[in-house]
KETOR-811170 format. One record per atom (N, C-alpha, C): residue number from 1; residue in three letters; atom name; x, y, z. Coordinates in nm, 2 decimals, always signed. Layout:
N
+-----+-----+----+--------+--------+--------+
!   k !   r !  a !      x !      y !      z !
+-----+-----+----+--------+--------+--------+
! NUM ! Ala ! CA !      X !      Y !      Z !
...
+-----+-----+----+--------+--------+--------+
***
This chain:
73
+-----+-----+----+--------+--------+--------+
!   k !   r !  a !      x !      y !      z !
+-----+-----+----+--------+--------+--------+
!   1 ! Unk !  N ! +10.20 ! +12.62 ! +11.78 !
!   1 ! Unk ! CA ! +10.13 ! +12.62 ! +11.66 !
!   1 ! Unk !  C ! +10.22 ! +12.62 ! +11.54 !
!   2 ! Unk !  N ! +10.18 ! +12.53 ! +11.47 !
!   2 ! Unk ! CA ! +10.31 ! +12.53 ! +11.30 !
!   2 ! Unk !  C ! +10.26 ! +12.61 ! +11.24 !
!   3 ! Unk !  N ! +10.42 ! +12.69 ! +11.19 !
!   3 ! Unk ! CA ! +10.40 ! +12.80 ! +11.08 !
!   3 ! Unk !  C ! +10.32 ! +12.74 ! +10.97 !
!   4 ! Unk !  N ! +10.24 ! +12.86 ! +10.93 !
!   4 ! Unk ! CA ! +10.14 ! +12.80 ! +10.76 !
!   4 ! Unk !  C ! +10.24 ! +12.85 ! +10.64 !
!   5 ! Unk !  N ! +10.25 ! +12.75 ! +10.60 !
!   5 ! Unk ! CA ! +10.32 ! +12.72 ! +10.48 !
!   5 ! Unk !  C ! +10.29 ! +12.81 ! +10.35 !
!   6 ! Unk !  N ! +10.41 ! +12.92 ! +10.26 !
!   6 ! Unk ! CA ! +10.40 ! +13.01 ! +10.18 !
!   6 ! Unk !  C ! +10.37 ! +12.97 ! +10.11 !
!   7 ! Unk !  N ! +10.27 ! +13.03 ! +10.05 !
!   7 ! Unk ! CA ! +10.22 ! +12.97 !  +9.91 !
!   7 ! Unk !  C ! +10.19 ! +13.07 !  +9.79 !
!   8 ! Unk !  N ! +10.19 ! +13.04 !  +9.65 !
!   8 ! Unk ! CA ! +10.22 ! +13.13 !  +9.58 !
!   8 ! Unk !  C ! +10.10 ! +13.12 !  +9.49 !
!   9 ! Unk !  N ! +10.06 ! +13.23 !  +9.40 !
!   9 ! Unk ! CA !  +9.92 ! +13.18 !  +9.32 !
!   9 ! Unk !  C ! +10.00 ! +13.17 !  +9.17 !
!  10 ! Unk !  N !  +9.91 ! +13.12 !  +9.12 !
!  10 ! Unk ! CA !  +9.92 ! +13.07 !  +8.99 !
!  10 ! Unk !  C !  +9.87 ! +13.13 !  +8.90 !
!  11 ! Unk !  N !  +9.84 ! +13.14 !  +8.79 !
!  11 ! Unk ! CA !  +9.74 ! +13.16 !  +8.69 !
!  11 ! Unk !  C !  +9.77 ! +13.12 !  +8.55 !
!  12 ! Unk !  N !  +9.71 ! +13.04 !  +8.48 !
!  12 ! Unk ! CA !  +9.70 ! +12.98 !  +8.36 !
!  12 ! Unk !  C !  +9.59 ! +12.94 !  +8.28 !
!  13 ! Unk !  N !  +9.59 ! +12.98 !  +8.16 !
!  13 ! Unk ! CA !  +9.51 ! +12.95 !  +8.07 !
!  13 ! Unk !  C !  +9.50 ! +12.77 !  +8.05 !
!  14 ! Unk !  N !  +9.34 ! +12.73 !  +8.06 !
!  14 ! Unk ! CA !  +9.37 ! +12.55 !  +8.03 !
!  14 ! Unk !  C !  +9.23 ! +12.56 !  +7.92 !
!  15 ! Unk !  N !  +9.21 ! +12.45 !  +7.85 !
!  15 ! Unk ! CA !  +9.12 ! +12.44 !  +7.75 !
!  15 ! Unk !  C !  +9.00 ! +12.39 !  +7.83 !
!  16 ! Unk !  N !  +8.89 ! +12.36 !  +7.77 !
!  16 ! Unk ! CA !  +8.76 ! +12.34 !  +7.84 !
!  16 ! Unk !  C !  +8.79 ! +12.18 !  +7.84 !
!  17 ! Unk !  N !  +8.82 ! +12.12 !  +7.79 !
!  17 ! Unk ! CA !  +8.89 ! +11.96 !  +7.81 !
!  17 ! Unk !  C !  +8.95 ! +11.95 !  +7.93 !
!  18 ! Unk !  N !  +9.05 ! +11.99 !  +7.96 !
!  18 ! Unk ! CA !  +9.11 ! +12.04 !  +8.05 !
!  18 ! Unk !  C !  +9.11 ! +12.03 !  +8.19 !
!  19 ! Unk !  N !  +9.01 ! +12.12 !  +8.17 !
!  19 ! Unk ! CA !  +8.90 ! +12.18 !  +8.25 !
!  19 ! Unk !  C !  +8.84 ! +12.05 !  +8.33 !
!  20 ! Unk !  N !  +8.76 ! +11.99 !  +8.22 !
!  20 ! Unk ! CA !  +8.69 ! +11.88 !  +8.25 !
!  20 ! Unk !  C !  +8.75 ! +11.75 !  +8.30 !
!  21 ! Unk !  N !  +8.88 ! +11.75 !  +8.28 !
!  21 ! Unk ! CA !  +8.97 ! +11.65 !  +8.32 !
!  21 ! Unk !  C !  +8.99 ! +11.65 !  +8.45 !
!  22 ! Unk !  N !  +9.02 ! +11.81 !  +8.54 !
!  22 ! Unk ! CA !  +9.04 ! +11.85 !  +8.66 !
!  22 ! Unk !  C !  +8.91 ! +11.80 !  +8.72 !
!  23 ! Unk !  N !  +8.76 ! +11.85 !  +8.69 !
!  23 ! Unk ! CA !  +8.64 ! +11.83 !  +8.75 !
!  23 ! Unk !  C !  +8.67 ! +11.64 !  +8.77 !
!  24 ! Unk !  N !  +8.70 ! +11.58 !  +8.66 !
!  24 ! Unk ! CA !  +8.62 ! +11.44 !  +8.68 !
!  24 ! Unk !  C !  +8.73 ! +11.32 !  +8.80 !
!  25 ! Unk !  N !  +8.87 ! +11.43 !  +8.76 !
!  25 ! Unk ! CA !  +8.96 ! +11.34 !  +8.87 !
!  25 ! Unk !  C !  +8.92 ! +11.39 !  +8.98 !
!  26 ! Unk !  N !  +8.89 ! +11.51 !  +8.98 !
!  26 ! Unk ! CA !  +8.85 ! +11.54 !  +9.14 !
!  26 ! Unk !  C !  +8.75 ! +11.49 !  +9.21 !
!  27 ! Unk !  N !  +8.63 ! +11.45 !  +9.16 !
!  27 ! Unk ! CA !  +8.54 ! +11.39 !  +9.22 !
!  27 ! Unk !  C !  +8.56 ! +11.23 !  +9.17 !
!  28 ! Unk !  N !  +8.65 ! +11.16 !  +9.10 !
!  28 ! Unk ! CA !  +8.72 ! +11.03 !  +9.17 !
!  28 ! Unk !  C !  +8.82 ! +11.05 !  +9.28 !
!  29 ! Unk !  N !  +8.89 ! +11.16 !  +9.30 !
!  29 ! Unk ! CA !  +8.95 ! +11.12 !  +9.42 !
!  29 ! Unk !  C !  +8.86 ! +11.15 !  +9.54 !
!  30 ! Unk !  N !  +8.75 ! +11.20 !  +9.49 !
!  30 ! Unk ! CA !  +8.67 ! +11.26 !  +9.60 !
!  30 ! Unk !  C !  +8.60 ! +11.14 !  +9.70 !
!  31 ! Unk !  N !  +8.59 ! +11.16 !  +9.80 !
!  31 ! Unk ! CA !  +8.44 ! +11.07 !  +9.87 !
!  31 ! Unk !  C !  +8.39 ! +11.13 !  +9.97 !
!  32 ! Unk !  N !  +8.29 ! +11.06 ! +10.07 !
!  32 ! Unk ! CA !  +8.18 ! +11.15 ! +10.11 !
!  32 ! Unk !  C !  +8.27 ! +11.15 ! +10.22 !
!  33 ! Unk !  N !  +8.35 ! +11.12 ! +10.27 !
!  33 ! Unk ! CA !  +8.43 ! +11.22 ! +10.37 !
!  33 ! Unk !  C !  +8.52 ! +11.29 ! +10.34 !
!  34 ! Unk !  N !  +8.55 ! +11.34 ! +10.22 !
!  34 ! Unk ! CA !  +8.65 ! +11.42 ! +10.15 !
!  34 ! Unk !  C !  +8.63 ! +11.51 ! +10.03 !
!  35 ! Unk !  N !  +8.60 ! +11.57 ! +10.01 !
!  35 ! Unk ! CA !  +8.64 ! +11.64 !  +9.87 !
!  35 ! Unk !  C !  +8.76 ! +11.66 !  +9.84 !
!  36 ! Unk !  N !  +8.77 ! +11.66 !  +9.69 !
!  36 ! Unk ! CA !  +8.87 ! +11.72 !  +9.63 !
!  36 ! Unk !  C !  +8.87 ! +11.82 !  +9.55 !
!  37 ! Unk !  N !  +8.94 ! +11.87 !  +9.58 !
!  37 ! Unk ! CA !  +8.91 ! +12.04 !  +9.52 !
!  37 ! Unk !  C !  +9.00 ! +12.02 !  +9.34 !
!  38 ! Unk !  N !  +8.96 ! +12.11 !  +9.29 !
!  38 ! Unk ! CA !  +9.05 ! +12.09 !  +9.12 !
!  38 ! Unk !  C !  +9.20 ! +12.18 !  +9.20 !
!  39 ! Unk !  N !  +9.22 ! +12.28 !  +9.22 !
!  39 ! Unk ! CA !  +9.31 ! +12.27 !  +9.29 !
!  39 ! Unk !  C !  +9.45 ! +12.17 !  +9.37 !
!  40 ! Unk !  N !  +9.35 ! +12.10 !  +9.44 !
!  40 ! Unk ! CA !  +9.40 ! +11.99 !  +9.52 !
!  40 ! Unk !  C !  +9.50 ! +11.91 !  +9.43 !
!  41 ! Unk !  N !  +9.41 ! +11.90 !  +9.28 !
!  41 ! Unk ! CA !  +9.42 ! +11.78 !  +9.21 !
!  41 ! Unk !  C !  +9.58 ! +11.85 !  +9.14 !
!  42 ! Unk !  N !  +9.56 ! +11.93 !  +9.09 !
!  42 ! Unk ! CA !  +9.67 ! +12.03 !  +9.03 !
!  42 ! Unk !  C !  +9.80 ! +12.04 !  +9.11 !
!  43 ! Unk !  N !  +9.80 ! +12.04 !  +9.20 !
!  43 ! Unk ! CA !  +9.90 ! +12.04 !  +9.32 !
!  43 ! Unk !  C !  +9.93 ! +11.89 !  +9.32 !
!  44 ! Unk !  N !  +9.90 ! +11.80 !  +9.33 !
!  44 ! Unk ! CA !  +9.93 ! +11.65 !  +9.33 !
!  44 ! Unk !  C !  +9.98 ! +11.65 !  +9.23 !
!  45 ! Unk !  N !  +9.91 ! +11.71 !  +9.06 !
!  45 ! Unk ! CA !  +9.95 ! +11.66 !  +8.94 !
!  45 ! Unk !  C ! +10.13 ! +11.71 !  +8.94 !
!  46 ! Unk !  N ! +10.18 ! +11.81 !  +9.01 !
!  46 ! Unk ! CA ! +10.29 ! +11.90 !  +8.99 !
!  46 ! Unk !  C ! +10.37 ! +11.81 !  +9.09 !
!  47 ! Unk !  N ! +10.34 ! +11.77 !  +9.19 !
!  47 ! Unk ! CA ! +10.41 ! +11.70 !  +9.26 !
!  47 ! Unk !  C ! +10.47 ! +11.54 !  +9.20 !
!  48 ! Unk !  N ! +10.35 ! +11.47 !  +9.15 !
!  48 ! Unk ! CA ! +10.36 ! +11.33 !  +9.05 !
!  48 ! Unk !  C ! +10.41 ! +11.38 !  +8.92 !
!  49 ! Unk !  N ! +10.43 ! +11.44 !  +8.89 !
!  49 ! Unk ! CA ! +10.53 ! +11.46 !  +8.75 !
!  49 ! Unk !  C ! +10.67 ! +11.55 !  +8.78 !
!  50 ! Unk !  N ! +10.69 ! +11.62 !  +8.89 !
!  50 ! Unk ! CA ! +10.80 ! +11.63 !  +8.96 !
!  50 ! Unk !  C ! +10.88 ! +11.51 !  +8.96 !
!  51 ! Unk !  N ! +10.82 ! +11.40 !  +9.07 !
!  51 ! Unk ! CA ! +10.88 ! +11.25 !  +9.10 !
!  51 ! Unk !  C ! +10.92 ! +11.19 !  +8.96 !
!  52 ! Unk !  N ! +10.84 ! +11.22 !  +8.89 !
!  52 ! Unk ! CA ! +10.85 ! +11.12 !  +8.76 !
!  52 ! Unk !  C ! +10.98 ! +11.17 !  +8.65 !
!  53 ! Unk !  N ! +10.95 ! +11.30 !  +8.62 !
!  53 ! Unk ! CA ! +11.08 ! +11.37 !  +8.61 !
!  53 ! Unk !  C ! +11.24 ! +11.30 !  +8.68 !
!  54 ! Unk !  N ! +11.18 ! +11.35 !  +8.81 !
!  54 ! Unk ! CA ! +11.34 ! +11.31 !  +8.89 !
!  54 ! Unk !  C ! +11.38 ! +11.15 !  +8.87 !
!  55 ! Unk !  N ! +11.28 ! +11.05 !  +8.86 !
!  55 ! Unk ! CA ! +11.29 ! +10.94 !  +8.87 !
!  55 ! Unk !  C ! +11.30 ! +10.89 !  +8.73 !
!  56 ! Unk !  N ! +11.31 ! +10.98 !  +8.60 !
!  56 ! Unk ! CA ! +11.34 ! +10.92 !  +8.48 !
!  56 ! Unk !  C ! +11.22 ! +10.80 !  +8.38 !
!  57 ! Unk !  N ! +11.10 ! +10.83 !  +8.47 !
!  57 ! Unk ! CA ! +10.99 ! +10.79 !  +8.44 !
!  57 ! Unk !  C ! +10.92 ! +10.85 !  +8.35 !
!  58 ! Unk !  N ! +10.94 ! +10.93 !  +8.31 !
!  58 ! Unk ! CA ! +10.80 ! +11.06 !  +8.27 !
!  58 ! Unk !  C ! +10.80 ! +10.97 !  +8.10 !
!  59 ! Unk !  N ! +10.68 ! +10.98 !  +8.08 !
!  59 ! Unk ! CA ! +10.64 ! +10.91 !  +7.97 !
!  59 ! Unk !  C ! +10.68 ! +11.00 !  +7.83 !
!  60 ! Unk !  N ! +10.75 ! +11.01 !  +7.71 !
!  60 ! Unk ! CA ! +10.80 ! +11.13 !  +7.65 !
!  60 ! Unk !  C ! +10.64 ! +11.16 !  +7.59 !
!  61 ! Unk !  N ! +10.53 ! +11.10 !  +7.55 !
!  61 ! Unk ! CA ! +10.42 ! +11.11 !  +7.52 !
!  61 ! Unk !  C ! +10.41 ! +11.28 !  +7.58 !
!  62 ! Unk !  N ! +10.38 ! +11.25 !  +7.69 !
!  62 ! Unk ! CA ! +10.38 ! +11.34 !  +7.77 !
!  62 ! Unk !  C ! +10.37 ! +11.52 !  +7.65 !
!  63 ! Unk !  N ! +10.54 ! +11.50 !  +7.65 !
!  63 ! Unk ! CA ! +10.56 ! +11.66 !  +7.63 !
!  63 ! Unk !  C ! +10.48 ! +11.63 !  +7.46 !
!  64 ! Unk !  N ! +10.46 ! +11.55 !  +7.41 !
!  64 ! Unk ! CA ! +10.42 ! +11.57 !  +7.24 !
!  64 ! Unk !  C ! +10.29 ! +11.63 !  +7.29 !
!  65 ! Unk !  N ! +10.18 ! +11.65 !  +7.39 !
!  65 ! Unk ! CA ! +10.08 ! +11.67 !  +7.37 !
!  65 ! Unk !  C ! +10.09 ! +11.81 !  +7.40 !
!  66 ! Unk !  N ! +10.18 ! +11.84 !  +7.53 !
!  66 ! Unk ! CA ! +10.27 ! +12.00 !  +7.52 !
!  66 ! Unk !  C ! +10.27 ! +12.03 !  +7.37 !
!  67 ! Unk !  N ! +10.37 ! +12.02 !  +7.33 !
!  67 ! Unk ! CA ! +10.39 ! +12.05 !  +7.18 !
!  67 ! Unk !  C ! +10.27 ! +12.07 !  +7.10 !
!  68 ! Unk !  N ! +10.15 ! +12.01 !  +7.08 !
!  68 ! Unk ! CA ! +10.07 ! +11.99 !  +7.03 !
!  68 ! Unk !  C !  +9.95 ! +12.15 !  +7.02 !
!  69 ! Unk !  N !  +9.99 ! +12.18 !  +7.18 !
!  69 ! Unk ! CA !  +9.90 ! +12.29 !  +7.21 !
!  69 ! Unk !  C !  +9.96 ! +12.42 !  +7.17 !
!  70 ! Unk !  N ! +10.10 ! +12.40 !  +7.17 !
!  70 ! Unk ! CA ! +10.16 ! +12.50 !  +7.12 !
!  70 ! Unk !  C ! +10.16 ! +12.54 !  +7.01 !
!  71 ! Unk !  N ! +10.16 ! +12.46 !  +6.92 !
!  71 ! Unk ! CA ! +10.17 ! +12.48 !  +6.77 !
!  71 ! Unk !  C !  +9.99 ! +12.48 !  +6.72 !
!  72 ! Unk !  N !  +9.90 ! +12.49 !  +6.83 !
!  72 ! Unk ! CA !  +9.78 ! +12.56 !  +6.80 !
!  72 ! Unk !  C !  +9.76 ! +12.69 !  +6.86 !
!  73 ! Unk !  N !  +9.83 ! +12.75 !  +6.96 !
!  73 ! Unk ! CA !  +9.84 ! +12.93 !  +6.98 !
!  73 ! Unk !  C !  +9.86 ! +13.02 !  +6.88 !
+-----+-----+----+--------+--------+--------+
***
């Protein structure tokens, strides 16, 4: 039987946008023999912008919308 893989929790504040962003990709990646959990989706999202990072792809858009939220805290 394969070891279960360590996993660590998270916790973060997201806006209700946000929010709603997680819900609606998740039930596009969802179908009726799958769900997708918002979770799921968030884990994919860290993994595809990992790659895109390492691969020199990452759109700089990207962090201005970072920036954006910051300078509304």
């Amino acid at each position: 039987m394969p070891k279960r893989e360590k996993s660590k929790r998270l916790q973060v504040v997201i806006t209700e946008e946000q929010d709603s962003l997680l819900t609606k990709t998740a039930y596009q990646l969802s179908s009726q023999e799958r769900l997708v959990s918002k979770s799921e989706v968030v884990r994919l999202g860290i993994e595809m912008l990992n790659k895109a990072v390492e691969e020199g792809k990452l759109d700089p858009k990207v962090l201005s919308s970072l920036e954006k939220e910051e300078s509304s805290d």
